[in-house]
C-alpha positions in Angstrom: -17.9 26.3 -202.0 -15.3 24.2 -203.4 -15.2 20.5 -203.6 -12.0 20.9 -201.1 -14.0 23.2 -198.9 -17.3 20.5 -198.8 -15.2 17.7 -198.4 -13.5 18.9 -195.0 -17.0 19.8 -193.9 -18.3 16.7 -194.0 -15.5 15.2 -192.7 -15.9 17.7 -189.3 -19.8 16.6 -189.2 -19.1 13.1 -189.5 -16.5 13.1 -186.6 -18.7 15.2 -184.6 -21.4 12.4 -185.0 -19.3 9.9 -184.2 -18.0 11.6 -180.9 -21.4 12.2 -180.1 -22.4 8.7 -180.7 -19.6 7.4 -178.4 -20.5 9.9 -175.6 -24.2 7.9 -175.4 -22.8 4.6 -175.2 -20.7 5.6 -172.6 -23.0 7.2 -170.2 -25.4 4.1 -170.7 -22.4 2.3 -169.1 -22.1 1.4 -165.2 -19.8 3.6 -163.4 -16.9 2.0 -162.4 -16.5 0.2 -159.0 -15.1 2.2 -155.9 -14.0 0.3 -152.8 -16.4 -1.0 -150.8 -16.8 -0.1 -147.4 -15.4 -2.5 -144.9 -17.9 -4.5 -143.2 -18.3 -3.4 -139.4 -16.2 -5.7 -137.3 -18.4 -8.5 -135.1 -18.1 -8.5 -131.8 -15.7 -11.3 -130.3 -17.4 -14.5 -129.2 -17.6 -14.6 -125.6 -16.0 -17.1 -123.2 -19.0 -19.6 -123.0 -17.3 -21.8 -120.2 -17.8 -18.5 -118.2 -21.4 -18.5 -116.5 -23.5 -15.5 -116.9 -23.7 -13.4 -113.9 -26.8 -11.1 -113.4 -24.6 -9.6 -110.5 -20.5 -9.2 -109.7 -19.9 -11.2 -106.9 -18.5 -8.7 -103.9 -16.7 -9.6 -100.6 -18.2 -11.9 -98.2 -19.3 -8.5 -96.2 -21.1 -7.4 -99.2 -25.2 -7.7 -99.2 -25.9 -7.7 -103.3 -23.2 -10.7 -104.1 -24.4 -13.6 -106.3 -23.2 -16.6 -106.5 -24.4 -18.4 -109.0 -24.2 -22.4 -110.3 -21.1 -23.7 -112.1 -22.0 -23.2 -115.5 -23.0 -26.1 -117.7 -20.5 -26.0 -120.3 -17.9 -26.3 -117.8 -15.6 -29.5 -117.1 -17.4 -31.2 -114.6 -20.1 -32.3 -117.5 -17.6 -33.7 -119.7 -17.2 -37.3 -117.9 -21.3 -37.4 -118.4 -20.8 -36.8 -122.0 -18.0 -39.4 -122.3 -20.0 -41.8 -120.4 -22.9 -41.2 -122.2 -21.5 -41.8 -125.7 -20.0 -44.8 -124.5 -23.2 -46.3 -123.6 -24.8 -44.9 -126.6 -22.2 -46.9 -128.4 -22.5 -50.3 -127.1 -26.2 -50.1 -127.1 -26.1 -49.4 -131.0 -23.2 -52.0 -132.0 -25.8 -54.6 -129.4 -28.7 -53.3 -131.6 -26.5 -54.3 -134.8 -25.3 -57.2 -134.1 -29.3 -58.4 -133.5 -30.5 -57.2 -136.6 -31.0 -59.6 -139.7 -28.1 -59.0 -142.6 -31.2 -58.7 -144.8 -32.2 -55.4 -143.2 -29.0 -53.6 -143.7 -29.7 -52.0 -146.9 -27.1 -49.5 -148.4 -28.3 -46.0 -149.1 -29.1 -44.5 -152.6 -26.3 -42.5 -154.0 -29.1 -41.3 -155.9 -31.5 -40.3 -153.3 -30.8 -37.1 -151.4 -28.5 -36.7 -148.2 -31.6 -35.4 -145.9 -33.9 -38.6 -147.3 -31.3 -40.9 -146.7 -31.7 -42.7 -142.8 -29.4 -41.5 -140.3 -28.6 -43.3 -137.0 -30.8 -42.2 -134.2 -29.0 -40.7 -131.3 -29.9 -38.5 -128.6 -26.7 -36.4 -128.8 -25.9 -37.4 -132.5 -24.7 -40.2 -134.3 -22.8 -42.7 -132.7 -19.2 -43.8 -134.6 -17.2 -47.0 -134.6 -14.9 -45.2 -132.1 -18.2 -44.3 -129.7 -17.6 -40.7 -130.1 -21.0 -38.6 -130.6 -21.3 -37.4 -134.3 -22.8 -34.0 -135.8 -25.9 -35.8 -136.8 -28.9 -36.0 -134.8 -31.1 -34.3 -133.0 -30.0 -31.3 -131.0 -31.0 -32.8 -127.7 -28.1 -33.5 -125.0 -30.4 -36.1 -122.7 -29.4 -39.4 -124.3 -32.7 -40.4 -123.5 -34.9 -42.0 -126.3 -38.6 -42.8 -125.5 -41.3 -44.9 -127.6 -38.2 -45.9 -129.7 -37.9 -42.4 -131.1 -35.6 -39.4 -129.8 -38.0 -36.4 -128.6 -37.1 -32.7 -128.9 -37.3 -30.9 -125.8 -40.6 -27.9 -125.4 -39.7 -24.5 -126.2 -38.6 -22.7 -122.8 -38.8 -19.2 -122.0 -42.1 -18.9 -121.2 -44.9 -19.2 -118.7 -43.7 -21.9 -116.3 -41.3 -23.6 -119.1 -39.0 -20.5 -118.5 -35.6 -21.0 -117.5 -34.5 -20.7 -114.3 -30.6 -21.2 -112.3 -30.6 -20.8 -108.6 -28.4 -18.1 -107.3 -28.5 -16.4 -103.7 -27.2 -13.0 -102.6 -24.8 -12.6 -99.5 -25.8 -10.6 -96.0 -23.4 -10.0 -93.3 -21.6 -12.6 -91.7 -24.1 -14.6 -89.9 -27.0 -13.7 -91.5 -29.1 -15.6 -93.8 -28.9 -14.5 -97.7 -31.7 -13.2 -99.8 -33.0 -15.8 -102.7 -34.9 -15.6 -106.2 -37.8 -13.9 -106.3 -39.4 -16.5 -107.8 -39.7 -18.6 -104.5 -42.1 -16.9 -103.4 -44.3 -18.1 -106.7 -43.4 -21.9 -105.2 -47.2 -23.2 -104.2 -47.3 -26.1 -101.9 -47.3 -28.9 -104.5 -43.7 -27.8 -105.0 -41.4 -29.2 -102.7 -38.1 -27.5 -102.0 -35.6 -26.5 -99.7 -32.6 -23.6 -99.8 -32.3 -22.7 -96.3 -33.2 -24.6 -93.0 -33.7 -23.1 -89.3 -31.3 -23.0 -85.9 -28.1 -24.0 -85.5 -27.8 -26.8 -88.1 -25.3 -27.1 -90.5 -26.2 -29.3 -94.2 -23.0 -30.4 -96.0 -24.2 -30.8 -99.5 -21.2 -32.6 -102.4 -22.1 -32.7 -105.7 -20.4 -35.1 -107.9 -21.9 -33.9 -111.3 -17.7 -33.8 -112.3 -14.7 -35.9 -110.8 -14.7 -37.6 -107.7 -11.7 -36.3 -106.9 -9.7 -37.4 -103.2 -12.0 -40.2 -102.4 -9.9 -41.3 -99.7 -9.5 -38.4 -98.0 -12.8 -36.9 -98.3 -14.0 -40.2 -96.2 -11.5 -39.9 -93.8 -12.2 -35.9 -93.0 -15.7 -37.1 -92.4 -15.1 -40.2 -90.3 -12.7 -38.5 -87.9 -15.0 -35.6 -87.5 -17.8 -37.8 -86.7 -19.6 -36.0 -89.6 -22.5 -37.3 -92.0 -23.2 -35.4 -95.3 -25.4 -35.5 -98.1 -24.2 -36.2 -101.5 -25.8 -35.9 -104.4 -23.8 -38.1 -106.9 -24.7 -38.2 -110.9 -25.5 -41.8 -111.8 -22.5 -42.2 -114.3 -20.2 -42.0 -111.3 -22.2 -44.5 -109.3 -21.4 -46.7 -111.9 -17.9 -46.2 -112.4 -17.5 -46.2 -108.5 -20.0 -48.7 -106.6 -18.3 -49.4 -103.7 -17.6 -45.6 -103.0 -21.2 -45.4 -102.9 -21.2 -48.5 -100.8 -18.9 -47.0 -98.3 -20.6 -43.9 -98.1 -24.2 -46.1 -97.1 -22.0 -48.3 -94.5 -21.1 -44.7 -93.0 -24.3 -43.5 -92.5 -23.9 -40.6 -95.4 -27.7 -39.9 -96.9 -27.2 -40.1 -100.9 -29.6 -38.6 -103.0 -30.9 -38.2 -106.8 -28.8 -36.2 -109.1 -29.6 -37.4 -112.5 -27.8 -40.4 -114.8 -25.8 -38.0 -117.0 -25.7 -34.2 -114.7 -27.6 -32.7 -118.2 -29.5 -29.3 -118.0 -33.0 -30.5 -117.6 -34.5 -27.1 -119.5 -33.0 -28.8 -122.0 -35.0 -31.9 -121.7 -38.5 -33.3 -122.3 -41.0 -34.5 -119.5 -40.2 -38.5 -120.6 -36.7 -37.7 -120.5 -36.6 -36.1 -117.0 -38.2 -38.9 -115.5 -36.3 -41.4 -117.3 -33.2 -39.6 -115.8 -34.8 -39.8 -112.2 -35.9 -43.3 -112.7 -33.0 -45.1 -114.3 -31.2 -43.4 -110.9 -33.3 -45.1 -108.6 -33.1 -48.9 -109.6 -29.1 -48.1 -110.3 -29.1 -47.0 -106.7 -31.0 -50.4 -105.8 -28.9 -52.2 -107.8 -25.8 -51.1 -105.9 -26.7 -50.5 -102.4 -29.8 -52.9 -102.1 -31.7 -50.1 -100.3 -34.5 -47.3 -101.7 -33.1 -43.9 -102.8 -33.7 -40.9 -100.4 -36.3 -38.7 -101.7 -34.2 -35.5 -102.4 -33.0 -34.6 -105.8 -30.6 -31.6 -106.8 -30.9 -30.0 -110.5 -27.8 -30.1 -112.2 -26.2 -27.1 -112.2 -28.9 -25.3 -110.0 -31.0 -25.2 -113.4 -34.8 -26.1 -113.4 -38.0 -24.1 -114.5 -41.8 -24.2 -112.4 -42.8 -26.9 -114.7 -40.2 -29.1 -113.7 -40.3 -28.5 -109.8 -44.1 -29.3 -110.0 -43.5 -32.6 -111.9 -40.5 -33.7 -109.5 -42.7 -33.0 -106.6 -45.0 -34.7 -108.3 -42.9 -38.0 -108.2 -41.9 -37.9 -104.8 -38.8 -36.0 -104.7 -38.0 -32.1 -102.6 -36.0 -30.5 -104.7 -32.9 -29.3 -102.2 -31.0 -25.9 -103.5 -28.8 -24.0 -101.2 -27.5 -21.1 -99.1 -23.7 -20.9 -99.7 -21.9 -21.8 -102.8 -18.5 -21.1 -104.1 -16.6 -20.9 -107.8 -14.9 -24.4 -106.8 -15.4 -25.7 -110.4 -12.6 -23.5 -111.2 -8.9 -23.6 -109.6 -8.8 -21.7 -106.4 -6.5 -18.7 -106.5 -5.3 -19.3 -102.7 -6.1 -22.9 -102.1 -7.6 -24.3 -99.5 -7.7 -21.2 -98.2 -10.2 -20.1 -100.0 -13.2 -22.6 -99.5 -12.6 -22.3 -95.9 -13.6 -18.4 -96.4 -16.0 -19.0 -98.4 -17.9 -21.1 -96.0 -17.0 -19.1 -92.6 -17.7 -15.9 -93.9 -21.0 -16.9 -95.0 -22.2 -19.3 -91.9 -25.3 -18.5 -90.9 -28.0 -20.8 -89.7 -29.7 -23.7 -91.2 -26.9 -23.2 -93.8 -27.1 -25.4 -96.9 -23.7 -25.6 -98.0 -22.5 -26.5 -101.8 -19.5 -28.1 -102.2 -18.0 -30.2 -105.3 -16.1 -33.1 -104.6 -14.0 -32.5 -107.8 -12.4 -29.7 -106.5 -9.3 -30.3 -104.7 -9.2 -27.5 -102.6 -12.2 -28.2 -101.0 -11.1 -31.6 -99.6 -7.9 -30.2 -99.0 -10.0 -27.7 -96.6 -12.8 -30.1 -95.6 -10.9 -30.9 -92.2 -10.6 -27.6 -90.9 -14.0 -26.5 -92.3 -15.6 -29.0 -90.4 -13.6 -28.2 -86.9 -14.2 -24.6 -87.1 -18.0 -24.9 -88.0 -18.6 -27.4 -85.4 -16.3 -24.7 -82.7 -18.7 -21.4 -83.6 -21.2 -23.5 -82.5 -23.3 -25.5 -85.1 -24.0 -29.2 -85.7 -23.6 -31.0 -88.6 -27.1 -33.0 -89.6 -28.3 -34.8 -92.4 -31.6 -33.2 -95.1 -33.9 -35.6 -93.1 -33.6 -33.5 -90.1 -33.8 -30.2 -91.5 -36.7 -27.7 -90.8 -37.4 -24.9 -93.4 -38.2 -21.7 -92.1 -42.0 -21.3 -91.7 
């Protein structure tokens, strides 16, 4: 072999080990990056003002329709909120201005955001502005007891669990089927949804506006009609004499909470703070004892909380015939009169919201023709359950 000849040759091995070497590295390396797949697309947050329906409501004819409360997210809680955070605000800027300079201490930069003290508030912080802040407990009461805010028990089980009143339509003129669960109701549990004969209940709730004041009197006072109203304590106070003309008319007003809050949501001190802070308002402003009927806010409650109302004196009043009037009705005043006729029946406890302007728009006719197929309007005091 010539030098010429050996030379070549080792130049082919030498590239040979060098290909070989870069063939190593290069399977030692990651493969390259393909696309990833898309991530599956989330479902589209429901509508939470929208209550949830076990059930479609049917026609009035129908015998599986539910009707079920006005949901709790909807409008008519909104004035409790407002009122609630302006309270919450007056009390803390009261609270400040008693406090010594000495004691208000800025926070340490230093120190971390969690260890730093935070204002108390039931729904939050309070601002300058009286709005409810992010901070604070999760716990929509506003009611602070032993001078610190209380979370409320876990619900969902045993008698804690959650549960909203609904009933289900019958025929015209018959009486509806209700929850199961009333037949678990022992006889420390005090509660009506239906009464006997040919009786009539007018129930208004004003857990949301108060709507036509004026005429909403009126409709009653020609008709020779008394109702019972179960009026949240915020609008007692932003409306005394309402309630005082109501009391002068013979009307029977009963407990419906200070701020018309979800009481699942709520701890024992807070449920009776809610109940009790009603009753001296009510004293305050009509000079007379509260009746003993109270209304869950938004139909809501759970077997702990029907025993423990009981318990303080109260009956615990649901009802028979409800209708959607926390939302704008599609035919006006048409529609509440409907909803009532088709579903008289007797001992009929009737829902109605005084926010809604259809129903006082309707009230005046509703009344004539209950009164014409033969029933009598008559306050709770009067009414007897079925046996």
């Amino acid at each position: 072999m010539n030098n010429k000849t050996k030379a070549t040759w080792m130049l082919a091995a030498a590239l040979s080990l060098l290909l070989a070497a870069c063939s190593s590295e290069r399977a030692a390396e990651p493969p390259a990056p393909t696309e990833s797949p898309k991530p599956a697309e989330t479902p589209k947050p429901t509508d939470s003002k929208k209550p949830v329906e076990s059930k479609k409501p049917s026609d009035a004819s129908g015998d599986s329709s539910v009707v079920p409360a006005p949901p709790a997210t909807s409008a008519n809680s909104e004035s409790a909120k407002e009122a609630k955070a302006e309270k919450e605000a007056k009390e803390a800027k009261a609270k400040e201005a008693k406090e010594p300079k000495a004691t208000k201490e800025k926070t340490n930069p230093s120190e971390p955001a969690d260890k730093q003290s935070q204002p108390s508030g039931a729904s939050g912080a309070v601002s300058d502005n009286g709005k409810a802040g992010a901070a604070g407990p999760k716990n929509p009461a506003g009611a602070v007891t032993d001078g610190k805010a209380k979370e409320p028990p876990a619900t969902g089980t045993g008698d804690r669990k959650a549960l909203s009143w609904y009933y289900m339509k019958k025929p015209k003129g018959q009486v509806p089927n209700f929850p199961a669960e009333t037949k678990s109701y022992t006889k420390d549990m005090k509660a009506l949804w239906v009464g006997t004969g040919k009786k009539v209940y007018l129930t208004i709730d004003t857990g949301g506006p108060l709507g036509d004041i004026d005429t909403l009197v009126k409709s009653l006072k020609d008709n020779k009609v008394k109702a019972n109203f179960f009026i949240a304590g915020y609008n007692v106070k932003k409306n005394p004499d309402f309630i005082r003309t109501l009391v002068a008319d013979g009307h029977l007003i009963a407990n419906h909470t200070m701020t018309h809050t979800d009481m699942n949501t709520q701890t024992d001190e807070q449920v009776r703070k809610e109940i009790e802070d009603y009753e001296k308002l009510y004293k305050d402003v009509t000079g007379k004892d509260i009746q003993p009927y109270f209304r869950f806010p938004y139909g809501r409650y759970n077997m702990h909380l029907l025993k423990m109302v009981s318990d303080m004196g109260y009956t615990s009043v649901f009802w028979s015939t409800a209708m959607r009037d926390w939302e704008p009705r599609k035919n006006g005043a048409e529609d509440p009169y409907n909803d009532i006729m088709n579903n008289l029946h007797d001992g009929n406890i009737i829902l109605m919201h005084q926010g809604s302007p259809e129903n006082i728009q309707a009230l005046d006719k509703i009344i004539k023709a209950v009164k014409k197929a033969g029933y009598e309007f008559a306050p709770l005091s009067d009414i007897e359950p079925p046996k």
